[in-house]
Every structure is written in C-alpha cells, then in structure tokens.
TIBA-644165 format. One record per atom (N, C-alpha, C): x, y, z. Coordinates in steps of 0.1 Angstrom, whole numbers, padded with zeros to 4 digits, always signed. Each point is the difference from the previous one (the first is absolute). Example, Ala and Ser with C-alpha at 12.3 -4.5 7.8 and 13.67 -1.06 7.14 Angstrom:
2
+0132-0057+0078-0009+0012+0000+0009+0012+0000-0004+0011-0007+0009+0011+0000-0008+0011+0008
END
This chain:
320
+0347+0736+0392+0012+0005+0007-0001-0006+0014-0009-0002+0006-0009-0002+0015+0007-0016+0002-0005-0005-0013+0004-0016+0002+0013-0003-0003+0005+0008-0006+0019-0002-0005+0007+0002+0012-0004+0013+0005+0006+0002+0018-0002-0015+0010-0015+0000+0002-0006-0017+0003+0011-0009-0001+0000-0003-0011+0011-0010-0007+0015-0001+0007+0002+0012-0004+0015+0000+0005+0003-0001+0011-0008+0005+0010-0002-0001+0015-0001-0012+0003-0008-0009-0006+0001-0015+0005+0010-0005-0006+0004+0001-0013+0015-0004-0003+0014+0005+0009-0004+0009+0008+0014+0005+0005-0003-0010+0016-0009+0001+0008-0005-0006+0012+0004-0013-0005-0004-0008-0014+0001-0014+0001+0015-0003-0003+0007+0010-0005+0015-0005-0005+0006+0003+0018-0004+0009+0011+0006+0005+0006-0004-0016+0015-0004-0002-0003-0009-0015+0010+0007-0011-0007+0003-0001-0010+0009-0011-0010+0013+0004+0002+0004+0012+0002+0015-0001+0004+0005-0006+0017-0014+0006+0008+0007-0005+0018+0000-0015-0003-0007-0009-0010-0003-0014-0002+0008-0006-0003+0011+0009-0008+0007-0008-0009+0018+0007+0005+0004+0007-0003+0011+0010-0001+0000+0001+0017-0007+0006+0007+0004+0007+0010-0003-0014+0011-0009-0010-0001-0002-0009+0010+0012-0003+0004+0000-0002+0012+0011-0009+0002+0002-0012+0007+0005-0014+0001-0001-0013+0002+0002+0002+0017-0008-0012+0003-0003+0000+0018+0010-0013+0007+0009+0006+0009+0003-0011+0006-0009-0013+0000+0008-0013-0005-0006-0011+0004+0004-0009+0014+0008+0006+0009+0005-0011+0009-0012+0000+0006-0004-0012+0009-0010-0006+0006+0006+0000+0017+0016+0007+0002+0009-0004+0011-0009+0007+0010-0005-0009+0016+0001+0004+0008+0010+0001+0007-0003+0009+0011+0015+0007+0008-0002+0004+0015-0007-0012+0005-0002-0001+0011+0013-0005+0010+0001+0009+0009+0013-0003+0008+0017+0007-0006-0006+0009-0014+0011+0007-0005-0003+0018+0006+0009+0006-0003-0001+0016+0002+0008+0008-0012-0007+0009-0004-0001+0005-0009+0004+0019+0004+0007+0008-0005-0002+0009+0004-0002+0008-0016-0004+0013+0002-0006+0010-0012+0006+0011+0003+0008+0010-0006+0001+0013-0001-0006+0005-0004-0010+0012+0007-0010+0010-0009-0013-0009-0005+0000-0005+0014-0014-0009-0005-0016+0006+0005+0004+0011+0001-0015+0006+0004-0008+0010-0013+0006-0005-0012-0009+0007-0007+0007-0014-0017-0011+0002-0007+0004+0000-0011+0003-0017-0004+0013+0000-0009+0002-0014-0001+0010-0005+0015+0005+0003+0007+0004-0004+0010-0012-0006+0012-0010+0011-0005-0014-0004+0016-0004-0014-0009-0005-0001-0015-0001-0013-0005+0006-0012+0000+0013+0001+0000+0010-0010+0004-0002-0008+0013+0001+0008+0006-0003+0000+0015-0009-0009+0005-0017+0004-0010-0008-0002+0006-0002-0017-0006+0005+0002-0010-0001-0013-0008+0012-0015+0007+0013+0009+0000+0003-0006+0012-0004-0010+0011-0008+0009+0009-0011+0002+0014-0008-0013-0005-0007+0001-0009-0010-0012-0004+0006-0013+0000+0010-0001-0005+0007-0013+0000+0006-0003+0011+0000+0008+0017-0001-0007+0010+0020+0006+0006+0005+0007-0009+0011+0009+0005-0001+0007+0012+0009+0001+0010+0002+0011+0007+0007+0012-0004-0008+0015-0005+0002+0008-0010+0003+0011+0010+0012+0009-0005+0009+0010+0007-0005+0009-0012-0007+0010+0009-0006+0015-0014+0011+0009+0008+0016+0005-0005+0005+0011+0006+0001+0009-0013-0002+0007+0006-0004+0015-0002+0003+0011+0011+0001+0013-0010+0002+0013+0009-0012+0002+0004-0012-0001-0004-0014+0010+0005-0009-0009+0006+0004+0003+0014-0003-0008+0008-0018+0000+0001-0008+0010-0001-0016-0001-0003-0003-0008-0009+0006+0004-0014-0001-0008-0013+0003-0011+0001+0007-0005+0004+0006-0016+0002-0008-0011+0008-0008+0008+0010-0005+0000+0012-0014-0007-0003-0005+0013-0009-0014-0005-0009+0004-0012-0007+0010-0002-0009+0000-0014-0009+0002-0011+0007+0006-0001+0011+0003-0009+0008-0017-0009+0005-0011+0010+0007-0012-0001+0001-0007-0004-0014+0004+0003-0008-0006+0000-0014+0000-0017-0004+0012-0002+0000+0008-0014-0003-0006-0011+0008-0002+0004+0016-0002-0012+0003-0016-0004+0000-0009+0013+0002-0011-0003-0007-0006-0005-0012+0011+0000-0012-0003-0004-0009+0005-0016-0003+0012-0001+0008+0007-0019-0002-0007-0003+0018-0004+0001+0006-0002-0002+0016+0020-0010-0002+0008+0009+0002+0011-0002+0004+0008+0010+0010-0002-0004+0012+0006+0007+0012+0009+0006+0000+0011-0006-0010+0015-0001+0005+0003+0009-0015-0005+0012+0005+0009+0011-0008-0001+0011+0005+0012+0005+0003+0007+0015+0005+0002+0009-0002+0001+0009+0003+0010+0010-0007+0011+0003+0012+0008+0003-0005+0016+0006+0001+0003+0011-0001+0001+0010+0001+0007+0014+0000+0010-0002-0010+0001+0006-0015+0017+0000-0003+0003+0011-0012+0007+0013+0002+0002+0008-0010+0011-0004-0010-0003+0003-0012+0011-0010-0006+0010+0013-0005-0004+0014+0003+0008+0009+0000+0008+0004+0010+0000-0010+0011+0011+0004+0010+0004-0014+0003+0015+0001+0000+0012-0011+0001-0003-0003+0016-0003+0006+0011-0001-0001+0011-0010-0008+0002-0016+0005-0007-0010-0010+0002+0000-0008-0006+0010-0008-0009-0004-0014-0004+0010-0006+0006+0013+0006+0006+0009-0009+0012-0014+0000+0010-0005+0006+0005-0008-0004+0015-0014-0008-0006-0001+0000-0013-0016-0008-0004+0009-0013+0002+0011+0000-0010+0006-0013-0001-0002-0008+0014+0010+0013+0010+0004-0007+0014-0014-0007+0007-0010+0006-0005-0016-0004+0009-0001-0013-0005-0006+0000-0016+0000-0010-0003+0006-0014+0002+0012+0003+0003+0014-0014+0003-0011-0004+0014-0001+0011+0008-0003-0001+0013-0013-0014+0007-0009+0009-0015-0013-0005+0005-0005-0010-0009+0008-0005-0018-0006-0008-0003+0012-0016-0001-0006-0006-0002+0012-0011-0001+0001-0006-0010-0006+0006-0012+0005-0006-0011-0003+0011-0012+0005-0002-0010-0009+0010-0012+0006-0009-0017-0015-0001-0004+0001-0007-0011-0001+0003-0014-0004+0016+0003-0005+0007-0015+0006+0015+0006+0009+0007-0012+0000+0014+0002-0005+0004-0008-0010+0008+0000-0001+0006-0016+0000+0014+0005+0010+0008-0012+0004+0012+0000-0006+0007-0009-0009+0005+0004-0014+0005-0007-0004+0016+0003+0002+0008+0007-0001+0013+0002+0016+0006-0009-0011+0012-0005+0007+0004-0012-0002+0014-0002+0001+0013-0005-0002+0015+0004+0004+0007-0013-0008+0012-0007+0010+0010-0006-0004+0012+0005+0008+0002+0007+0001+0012+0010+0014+0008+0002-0001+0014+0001+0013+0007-0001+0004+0000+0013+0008+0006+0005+0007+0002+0013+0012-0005+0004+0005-0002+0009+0010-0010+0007-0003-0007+0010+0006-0008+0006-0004-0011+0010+0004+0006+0010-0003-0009+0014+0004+0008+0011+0019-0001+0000+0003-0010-0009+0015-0004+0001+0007+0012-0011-0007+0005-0008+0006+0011-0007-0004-0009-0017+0000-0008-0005-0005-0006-0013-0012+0004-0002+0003+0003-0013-0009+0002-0009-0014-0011+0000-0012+0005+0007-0010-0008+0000-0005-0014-0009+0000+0004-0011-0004-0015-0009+0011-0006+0000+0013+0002-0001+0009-0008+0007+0004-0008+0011-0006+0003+0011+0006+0001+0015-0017-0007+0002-0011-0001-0005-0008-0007+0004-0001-0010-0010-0002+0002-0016+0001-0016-0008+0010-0009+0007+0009+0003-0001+0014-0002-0002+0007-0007+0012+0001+0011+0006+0010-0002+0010-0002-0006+0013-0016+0006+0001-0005-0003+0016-0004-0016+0004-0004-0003-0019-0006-0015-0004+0016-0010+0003+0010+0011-0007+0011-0010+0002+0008-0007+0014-0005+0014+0010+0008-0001+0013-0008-0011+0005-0014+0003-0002-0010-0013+0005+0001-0017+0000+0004+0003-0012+0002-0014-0007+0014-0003+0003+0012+0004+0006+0010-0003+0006+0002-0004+0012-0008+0009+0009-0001-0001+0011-0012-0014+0007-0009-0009-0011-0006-0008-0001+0002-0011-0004+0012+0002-0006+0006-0014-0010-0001-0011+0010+0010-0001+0013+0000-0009+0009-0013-0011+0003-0007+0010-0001-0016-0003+0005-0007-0011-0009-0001+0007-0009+0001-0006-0018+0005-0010+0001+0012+0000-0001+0008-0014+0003-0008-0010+0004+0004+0000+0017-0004-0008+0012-0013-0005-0003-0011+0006-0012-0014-0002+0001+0000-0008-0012+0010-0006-0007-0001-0003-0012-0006-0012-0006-0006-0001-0011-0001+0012-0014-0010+0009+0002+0012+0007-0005-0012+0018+0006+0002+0003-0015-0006+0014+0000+0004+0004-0013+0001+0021+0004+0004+0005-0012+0002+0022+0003-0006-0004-0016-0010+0006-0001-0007+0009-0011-0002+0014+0004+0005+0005-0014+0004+0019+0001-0008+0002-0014-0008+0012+0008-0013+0006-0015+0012+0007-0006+0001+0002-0011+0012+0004-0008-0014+0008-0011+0006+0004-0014-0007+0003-0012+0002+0003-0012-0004-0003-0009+0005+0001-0014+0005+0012-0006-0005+0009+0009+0013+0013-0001+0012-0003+0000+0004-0008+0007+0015-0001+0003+0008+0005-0018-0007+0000-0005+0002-0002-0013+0008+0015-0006-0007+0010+0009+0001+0012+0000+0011+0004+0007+0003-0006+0008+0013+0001+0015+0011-0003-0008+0008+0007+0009+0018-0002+0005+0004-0002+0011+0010-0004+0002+0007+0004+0014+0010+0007+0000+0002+0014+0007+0010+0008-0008+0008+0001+0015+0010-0008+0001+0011-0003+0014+0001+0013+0005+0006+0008-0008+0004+0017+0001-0007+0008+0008-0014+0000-0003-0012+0008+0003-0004-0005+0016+0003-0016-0002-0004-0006+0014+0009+0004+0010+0017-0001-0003+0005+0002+0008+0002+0015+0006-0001+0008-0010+0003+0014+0003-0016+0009+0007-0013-0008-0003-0006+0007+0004-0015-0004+0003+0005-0014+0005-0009-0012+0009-0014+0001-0009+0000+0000-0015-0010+0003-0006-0002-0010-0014-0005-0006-0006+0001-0002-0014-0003+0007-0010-0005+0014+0004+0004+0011-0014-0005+0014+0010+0006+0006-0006-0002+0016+0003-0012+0001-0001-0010+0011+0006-0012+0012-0007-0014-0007+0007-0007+0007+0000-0014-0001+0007-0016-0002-0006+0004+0001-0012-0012+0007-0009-0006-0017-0002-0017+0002+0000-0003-0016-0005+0008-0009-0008+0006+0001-0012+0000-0003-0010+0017-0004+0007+0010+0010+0007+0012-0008+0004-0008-0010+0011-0003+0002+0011-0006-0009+0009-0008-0015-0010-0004+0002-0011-0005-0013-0004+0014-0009-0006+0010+0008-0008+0012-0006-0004+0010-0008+0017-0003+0010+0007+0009-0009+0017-0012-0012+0003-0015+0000-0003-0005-0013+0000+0004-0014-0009+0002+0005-0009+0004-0009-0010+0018-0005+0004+0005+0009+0006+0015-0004+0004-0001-0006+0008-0011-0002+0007-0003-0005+0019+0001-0013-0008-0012-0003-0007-0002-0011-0007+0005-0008-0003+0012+0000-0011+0013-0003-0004+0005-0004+0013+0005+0008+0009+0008-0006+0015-0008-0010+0011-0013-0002-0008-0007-0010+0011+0002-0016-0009+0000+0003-0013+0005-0014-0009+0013+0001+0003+0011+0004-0002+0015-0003+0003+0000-0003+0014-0010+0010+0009-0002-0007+0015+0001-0018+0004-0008-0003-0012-0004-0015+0002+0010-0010-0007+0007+0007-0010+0007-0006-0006+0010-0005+0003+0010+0008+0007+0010+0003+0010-0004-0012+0014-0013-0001+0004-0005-0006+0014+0001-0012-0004-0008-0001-0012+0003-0013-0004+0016-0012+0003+0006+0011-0007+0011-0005+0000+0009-0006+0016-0002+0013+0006+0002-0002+0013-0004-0014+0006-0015+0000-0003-0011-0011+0006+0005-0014-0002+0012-0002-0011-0004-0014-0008+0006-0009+0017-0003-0014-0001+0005-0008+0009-0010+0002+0009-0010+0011+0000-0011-0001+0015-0015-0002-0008-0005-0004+0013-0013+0000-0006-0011+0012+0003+0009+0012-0007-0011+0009-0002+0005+0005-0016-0016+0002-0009+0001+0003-0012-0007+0017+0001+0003+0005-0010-0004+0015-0003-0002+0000-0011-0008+0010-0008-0007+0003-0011-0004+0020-0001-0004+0004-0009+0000+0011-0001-0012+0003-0010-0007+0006+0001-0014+0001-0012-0003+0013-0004-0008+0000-0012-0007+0011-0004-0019-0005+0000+0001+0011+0010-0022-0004+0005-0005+0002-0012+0005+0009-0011-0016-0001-0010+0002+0016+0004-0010+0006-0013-0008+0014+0001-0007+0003+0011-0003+0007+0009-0006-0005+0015-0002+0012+0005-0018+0003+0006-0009+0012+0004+0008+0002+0019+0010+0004+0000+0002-0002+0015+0004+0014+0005+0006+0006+0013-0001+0011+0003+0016+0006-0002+0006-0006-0010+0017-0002+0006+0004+0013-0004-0005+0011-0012-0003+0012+0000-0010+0009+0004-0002+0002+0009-0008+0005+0009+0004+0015+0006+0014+0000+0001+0011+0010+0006-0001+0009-0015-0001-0006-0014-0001+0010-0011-0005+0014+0002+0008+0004-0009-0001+0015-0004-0017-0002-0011+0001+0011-0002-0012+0007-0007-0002-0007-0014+0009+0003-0007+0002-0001-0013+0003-0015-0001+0006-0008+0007+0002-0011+0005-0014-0008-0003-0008+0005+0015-0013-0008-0002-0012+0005-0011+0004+0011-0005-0011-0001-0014+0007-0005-0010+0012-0002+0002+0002-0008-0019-0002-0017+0003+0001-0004+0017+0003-0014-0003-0015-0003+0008-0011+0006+0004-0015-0006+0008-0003-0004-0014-0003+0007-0006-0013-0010-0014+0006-0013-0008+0017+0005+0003+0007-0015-0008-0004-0009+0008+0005-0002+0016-0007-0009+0009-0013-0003+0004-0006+0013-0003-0018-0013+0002-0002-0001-0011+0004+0002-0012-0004-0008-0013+0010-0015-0003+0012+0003+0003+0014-0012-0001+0004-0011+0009-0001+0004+0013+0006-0005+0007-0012-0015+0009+0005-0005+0004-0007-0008+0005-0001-0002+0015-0010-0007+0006-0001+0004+0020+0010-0011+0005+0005+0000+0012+0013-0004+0008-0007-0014+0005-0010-0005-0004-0002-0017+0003+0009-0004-0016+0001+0003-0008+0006-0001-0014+0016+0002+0006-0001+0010+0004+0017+0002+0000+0007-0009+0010-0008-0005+0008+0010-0007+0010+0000-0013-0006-0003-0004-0010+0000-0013-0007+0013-0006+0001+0010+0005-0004+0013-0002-0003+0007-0003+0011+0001+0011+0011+0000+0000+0011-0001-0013+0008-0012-0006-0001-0007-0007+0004+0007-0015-0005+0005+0001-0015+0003-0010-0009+0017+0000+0009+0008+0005+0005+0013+0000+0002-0003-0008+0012-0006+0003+0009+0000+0002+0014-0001-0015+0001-0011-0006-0010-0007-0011+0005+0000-0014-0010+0004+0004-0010+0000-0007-0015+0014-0015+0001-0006-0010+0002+0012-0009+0001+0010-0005-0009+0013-0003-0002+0002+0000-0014+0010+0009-0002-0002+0011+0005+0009+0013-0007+0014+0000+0006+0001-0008+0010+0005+0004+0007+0022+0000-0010-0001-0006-0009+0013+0002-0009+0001+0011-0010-0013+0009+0002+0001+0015-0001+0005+0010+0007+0005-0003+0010+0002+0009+0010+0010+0010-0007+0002+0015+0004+0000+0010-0006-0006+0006-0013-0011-0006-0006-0007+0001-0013-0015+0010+0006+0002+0007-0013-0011+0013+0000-0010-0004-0007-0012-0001+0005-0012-0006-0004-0010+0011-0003-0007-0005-0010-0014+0011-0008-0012-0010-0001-0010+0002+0006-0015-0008-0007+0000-0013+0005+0003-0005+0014+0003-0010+0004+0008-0012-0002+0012+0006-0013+0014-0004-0007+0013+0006+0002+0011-0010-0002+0013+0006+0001+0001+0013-0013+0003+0010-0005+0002+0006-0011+0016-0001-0002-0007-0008-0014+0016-0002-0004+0010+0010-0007-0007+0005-0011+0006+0015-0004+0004+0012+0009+0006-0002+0014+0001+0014+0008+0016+0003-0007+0000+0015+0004+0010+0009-0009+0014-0009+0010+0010+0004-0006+0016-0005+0005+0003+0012+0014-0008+0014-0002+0008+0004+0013-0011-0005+0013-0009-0007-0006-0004-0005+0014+0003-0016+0006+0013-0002-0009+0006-0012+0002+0018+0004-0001+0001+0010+0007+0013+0005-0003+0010-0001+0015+0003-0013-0002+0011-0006+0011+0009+0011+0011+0005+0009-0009+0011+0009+0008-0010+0011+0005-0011+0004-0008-0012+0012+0008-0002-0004+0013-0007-0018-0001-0009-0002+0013+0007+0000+0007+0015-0004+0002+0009-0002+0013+0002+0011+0005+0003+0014-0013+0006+0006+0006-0014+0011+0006-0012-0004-0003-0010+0007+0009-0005-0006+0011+0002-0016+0004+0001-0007+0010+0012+0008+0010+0011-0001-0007+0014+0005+0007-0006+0014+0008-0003+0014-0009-0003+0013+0005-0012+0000+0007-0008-0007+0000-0014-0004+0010+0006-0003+0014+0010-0010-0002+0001-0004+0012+0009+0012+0010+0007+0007-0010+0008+0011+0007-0013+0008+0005-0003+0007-0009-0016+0009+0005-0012-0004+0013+0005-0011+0002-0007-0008+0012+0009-0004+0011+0010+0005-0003+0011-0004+0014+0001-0016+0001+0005-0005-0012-0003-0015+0004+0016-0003-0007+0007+0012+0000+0014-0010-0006+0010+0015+0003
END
C-alpha cells in the first residue's frame, strides 16, 4: 500500500512538472530590438507583469516611465530596475488611473518634461469594488477608462515620435464580458452588485472594452505611424487580486500556485507587441502566446460597440 501511495505521488509530481513544460509554458519574446534613445512608458509598473516589462524594457537601453499610484512601491522598483539593467533613465511618475484629474496633470507633466514617447503600454489592471474619485465604477474607470483618457491625451506625442506603438494587457476573459450601454450610461458602471463573483464578471467586461479599445484606435490610427495591439498575458501569479474577498482568495490561491505561471512569463506577449518587427499590419489585433489569435469572438470585433464606447468614453472624460 506504502509503495502504491509512492507511486502515485511521483506519478502526480511527474505529470504536474510535464504539464508547466508543456501546456502551461509559455513562448518568450524573440526580438533582439535595442531601444536606446527611445522612451517607453508602463502603467502599474511596480509590481508584477508591468515591473517585468519594464525592467526588460530598461535592459535594452529605453528610457522607462514606471507611473503608478504608490508612490513607495514604485519607488522601490524604480531602485530595483536600475540595479538590475545599470540603466539610469527610469522614473517614476505619479499617476492614478482612478482619477480623470490625475491623468489630465500626469499627462500635462509628462508633455512637459519628456520629448518624445515611443512605447505605451497599458498594463495596470485591478479587481476591486468601489468607485473612482470621478464617481465610476472602479474596474471600469481604472481598466478602462483611465487607460483610455491616457492614451488620448498622448496620441500627439505618439505621433510626433513615430513609429511608436499602445499595447493594452487585455484577457481571455473578455470571453465572459459584455458591454451593456444601459448600465454604463445610467450608472457609470459595467454591472450592478459587489460580491466577488459580480466584481470578477465587470473584470471580464473591462476586458472586452480594452480589445474594442484597440480596435476602434486602430482605426482611428490608420495613415500615422502609430500601431496598437491588445493581449492576453497567459495564466499569471501576480497581485491583481489582492483587494479579494475571503472566499475569493481561498477558492482561487491553490489554483494559482498550482496553475498559473510567474510575470517574467506573462510579460512575454507584452513584450512581443511592443518590440516584435513585422506586426506592424496587425494593428488592432489581439494577441495570445506571442501570436495574433485568430479565432477571437465577433463581439470583440463589433464595429458599432467600439465606436460607440470610444463615443461614451470620450463623453465620461470631457473630451466631446
């Protein structure tokens, strides 16, 4: 009995070490691009797959913008980064992406102090209940909206610096999302209720609205030379529920340190948009595993949605 237990225990360990090998690995950026004399900025780059981006960025000789709200936290990665690339030229920025006011004045700083910008990547991401300081519904008003005002308010810049490129962490949730106009308009929210389980369905809505985000930009973009893309990181050990509830973090900690994989993995893709030569007649295309994914569902290719959440974005941001 002693040795049957034995047995199965090394059969379960060795099938469980054969699956991160095979199934859960995921493929590593290959660009070789340095990016010395370019600038790069990061949302939510002080933890997780954004501080990795970042840092990997930093190595290839970027001047790397870590904005973020927590200013200690940001503070440490910023020290962290250049210790690890000896690359001077990385910052941090102050910028909440839950308030419409602090990304008009991060925006306005930034215009101020840098003179070009060649990478956005919209990479801070949240499932968290509340509302914003603007009155929206939190995973909304920070996936979503704050990423959107940002990236509007920056396009010029973009431009002028061109070829630049906007990569937005997006996720294969989206799959699970809607966008329900009604809900948004009437009550600055993508769904009603508080409980984990609705707060994980308004992630998955965020999601959806960060691919139509791109899709929509795209379009906008054609004739310039800035390209956009939209991704899903992979299964990924990072802190983006951390704000969870109870029941939350015990049903989903043992799936993630058994499933999920660490955030040098997840920024792969990331990493593949930003810097990958070539893609650039992808622009608005949602990428998985360092590839375009060609099977994505029709509502995240749904012409009249993206405009008309580009359209209400821009209202919600005082921009029309």
């Amino acid at each position: 009995m002693l040795l049957e237990l034995l047995l199965f225990a090394v059969l379960l360990v060795g099938s469980y070490f054969l699956l991160h090998l095979t199934v859960l690995k995921l493929p590593r950026c290959k660009s070789t691009a340095k990016l010395h004399g370019k600038t790069a900025l990061v949302t939510g780059a002080n933890t997780g797959i954004g501080k990795t981006t970042a840092m990997d960025l930093a190595r290839r000789g970027a001047r790397v913008i870590l904005a973020c709200r927590d200013r200690r936290r940001a503070e440490a990665a910023v020290q962290e980064i250049i210790q690890e690339t000896g690359n001077n030229q990385v910052i941090f920025m102050q910028l909440d992406l839950a308030s419409l006011q602090s990304v008009r004045s991060f925006a306005d700083d930034f215009l101020r102090s840098e003179s070009r910008l060649d990478l956005l990547i919209n990479n801070a991401g949240l499932i968290n209940g509340g509302k914003t300081e603007d009155g929206f519904g939190m995973i909304f008003g920070v996936n979503h909206l704050g990423h959107f005002l940002l990236t509007v308010l920056l396009l010029d810049r973009l431009k002028a610096s061109g070829p630049s490129r906007v990569v937005t962490v997006a996720s294969k949730a989206y799959r699970m999302g809607k966008v329900d106009f009604n809900c948004l308009t009437t009550h600055k929210d993508l769904d009603l209720g508080g409980n984990d389980y609705q707060l994980f369905k308004k992630y998955c809505h965020s999601k959806l609205c960060n691919i139509l985000f791109t899709y929509e930009l795209a379009k906008r973009l054609q004739g310039t030379s800035v390209t956009c893309y939209s991704l899903h990181p992979g299964a990924i050990k990072t802190e983006i529920g951390r704000h969870g509830g109870f029941w939350w973090n015990l049903i989903l900690t043992p799936i993630v340190f058994l499933l999920f994989v660490d955030a040098e993995s997840g920024a792969q893709t990331t990493l593949h948009c930003a810097l990958e030569q070539g893609i650039e007649p992808l622009s608005g295309h949602f990428f998985s595993r360092c590839a375009p994914l060609l099977n994505i569902e029709s509502k995240a290719r749904d012409d009249a949605a993206a405009k008309k959440l580009w359209e209400l974005s821009e209202s919600f941001c005082g921009l029309s």
